[in-house]
N, C-alpha and C positions, 0 to 999 in steps of 0.2 A: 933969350932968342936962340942960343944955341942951344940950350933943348926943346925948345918946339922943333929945330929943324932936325934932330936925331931922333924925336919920337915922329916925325912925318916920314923920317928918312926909315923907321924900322915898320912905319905899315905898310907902306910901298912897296918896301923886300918882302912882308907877310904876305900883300896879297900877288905878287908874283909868283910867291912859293906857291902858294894855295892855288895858282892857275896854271903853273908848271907841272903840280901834283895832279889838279884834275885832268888835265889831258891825258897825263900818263895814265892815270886809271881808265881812261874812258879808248884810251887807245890799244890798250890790253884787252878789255872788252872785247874790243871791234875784233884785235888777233884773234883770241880764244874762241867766238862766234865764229872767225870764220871756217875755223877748222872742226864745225861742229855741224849738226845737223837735227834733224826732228824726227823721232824713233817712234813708232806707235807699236807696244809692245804687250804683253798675256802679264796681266795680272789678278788673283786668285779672290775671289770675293769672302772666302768663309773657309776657316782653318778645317784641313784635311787630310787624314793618317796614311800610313803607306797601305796600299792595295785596291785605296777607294778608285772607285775611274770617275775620271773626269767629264764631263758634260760643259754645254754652254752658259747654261746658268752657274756656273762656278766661277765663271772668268768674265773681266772686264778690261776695255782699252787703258790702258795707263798711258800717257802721252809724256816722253821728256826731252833733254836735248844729250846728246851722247857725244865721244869724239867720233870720228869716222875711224881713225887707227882703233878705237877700242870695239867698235861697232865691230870690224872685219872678225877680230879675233873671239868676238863676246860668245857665249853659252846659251845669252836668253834668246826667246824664241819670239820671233816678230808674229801682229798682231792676223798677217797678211796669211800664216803660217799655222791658225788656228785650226785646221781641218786634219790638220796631221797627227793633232793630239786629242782631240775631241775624243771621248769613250774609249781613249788609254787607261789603263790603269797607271797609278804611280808609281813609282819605284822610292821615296821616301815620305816622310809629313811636311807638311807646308803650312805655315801662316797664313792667318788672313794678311791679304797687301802685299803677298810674295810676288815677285815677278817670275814666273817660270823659267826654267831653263830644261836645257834638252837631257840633262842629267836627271830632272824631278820626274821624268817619264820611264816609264815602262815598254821599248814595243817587242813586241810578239812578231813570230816569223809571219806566221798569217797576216797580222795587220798590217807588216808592210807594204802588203798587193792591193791593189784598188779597192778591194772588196772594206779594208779597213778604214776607209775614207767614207762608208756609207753608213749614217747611225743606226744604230736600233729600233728594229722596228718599221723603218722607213725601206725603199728601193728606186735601185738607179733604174732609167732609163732615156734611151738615147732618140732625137730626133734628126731630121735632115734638113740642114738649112743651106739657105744659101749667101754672099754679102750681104744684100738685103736686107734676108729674115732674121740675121745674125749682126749687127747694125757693124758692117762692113767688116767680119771677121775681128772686130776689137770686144767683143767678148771674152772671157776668159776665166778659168779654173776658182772659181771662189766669189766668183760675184754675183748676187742676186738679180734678177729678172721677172719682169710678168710675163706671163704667156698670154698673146692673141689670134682670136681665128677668123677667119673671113670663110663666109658659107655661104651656098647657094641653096634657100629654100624655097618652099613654092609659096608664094605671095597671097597675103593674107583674104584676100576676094575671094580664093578660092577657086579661082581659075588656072588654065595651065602655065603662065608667068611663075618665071621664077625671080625671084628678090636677092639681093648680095644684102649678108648683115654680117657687121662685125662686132665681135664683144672680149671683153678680156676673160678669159676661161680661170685662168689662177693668176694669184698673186706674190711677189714675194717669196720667190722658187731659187733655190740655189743651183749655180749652177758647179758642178761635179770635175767635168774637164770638156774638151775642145778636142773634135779628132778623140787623136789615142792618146792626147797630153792630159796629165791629172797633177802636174805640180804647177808652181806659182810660175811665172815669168823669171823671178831672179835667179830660181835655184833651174830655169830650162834654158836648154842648148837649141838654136834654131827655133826661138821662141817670134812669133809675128806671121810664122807660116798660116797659109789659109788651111782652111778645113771643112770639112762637108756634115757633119754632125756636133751635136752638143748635146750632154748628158746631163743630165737633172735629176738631183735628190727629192723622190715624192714619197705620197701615202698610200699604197696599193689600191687603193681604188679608183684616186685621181690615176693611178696609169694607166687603168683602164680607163678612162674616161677621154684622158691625153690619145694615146694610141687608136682613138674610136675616131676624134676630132681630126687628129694627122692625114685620116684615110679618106674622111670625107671633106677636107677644105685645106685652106694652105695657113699655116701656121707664124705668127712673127713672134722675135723676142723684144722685151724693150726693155734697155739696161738700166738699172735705179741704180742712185748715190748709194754707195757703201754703207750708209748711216740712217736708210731710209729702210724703215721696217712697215712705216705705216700701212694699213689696208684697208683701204676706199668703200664702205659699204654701198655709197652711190653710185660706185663704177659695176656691181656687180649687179644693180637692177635694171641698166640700160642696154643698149644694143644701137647700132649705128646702122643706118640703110640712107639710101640718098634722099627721104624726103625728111629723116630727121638732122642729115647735114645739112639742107638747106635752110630748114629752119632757125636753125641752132651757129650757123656761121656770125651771125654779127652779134651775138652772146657771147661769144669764142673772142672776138675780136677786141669788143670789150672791155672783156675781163683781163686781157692780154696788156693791153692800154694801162688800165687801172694799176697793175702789176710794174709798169714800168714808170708811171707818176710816182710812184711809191719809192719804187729807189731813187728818181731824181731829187727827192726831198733832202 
């Protein structure tokens, strides 16, 4: 009898220990988490010697958890932050899976002026927006956009009526800077101010095409998820006028429904 009740008596201390230890691990966790945070940072897809430049196909999101103390003080280069490096050359080699840092670059006096923020090949230019067309000045230096126009043509009868059509002109346009601002929010002072223009990296003929549309209708931006590249082939055969909204509203409506049973599951 007295050792059944010292072998009772030693798993009851086991499993107290055993639940005194998981807390403490689990509540070290919770400390450690909470002084930590979620970093989306420039990592290198394919091993690269010094002098190569770098491009967007070289580099991908690496996602992990950081301290914040180590974050402040850290070298790599966030993922927010990619525009500054883009068609740098390096300044050493790098493995594939490296995370970048602000040491593995190269910059040039030139490329520190806006000019070095625009790639190869391609060119900036600026339009005029207003909240609105700018979906209330929260636009900003590094984030993709489509472009839309709203035009007044002559209605297709053939008479002197003129028709409003709207269609998305481009897709998936970067956007440059805001105003005169070309850096991120974090690294800008008086960052949220409004602004009356917005700059966009194109392909020299889309500017001309942009700057042809600018002058003859009023232009809007419409800002996509960071992560959203896709491009619509069926948004580029259509065009909107008021008898194809009419038509088209309870499809719209819909589809909108449909979308929203689907998360309720």
């Amino acid at each position: 009898m007295r050792q059944r009740m010292l072998l009772l008596l030693a798993v009851i201390f086991g499993l107290l220990a055993f639940v005194l230890t998981y807390q403490q691990i689990e509540a070290e966790k919770r400390r450690i988490s909470g002084d930590s945070e979620t970093a989306i940072l420039i990592q290198v897809t394919r091993n690269m010697v010094e002098g190569e430049t770098l491009t967007e196909k070289d580099v991908a999101r690496y996602t992990v958890k950081r301290k914040r103390e180590a974050m402040a003080n850290s070298r790599e280069i966030p993922w927010s932050q990619l525009y500054k490096v883009v068609n740098h050359k390096l300044d050493t080699s790098i493995a594939r899976g490296q995370i970048l840092q602000t040491t593995d670059i190269k910059f040039g006096s030139r490329r520190n002026g806006f000019s070095g923020i625009v790639q190869d090949g391609w060119r900036a230019v600026s339009i005029p927006v207003d909240p609105v067309s700018s979906v209330n000045n929260l636009i900003q230096p590094n984030d993709n956009v489509d472009v839309i126009g709203t035009f007044r043509f002559p209605d297709v009868r053939g008479d002197s009526a003129l028709d409003t059509v709207t269609l998305t002109i481009l897709q998936d346009v970067k956007v440059l800077a805001v105003g005169n601002r070309w850096q991120s929010l974090a690294a800008e002072s008086g960052a949220g101010r409004a602004y009356g223009t917005v700059t966009l990296q194109l392909m020299p003929d889309e500017v001309e095409m942009l700057i042809f549309a600018s002058q003859k209708g009023k232009i809007t931006l419409s800002l996509r998820n960071f992560e959203d590249t896709r491009i619509s082939r069926d948004i580029e055969k259509r065009s909107v006028n008021f008898k194809l909204l009419e038509k088209e509203i309870p499809s719209y409506n819909k589809r909108r429904e449909e979308r929203r049973n689907r998360r309720m599951k």
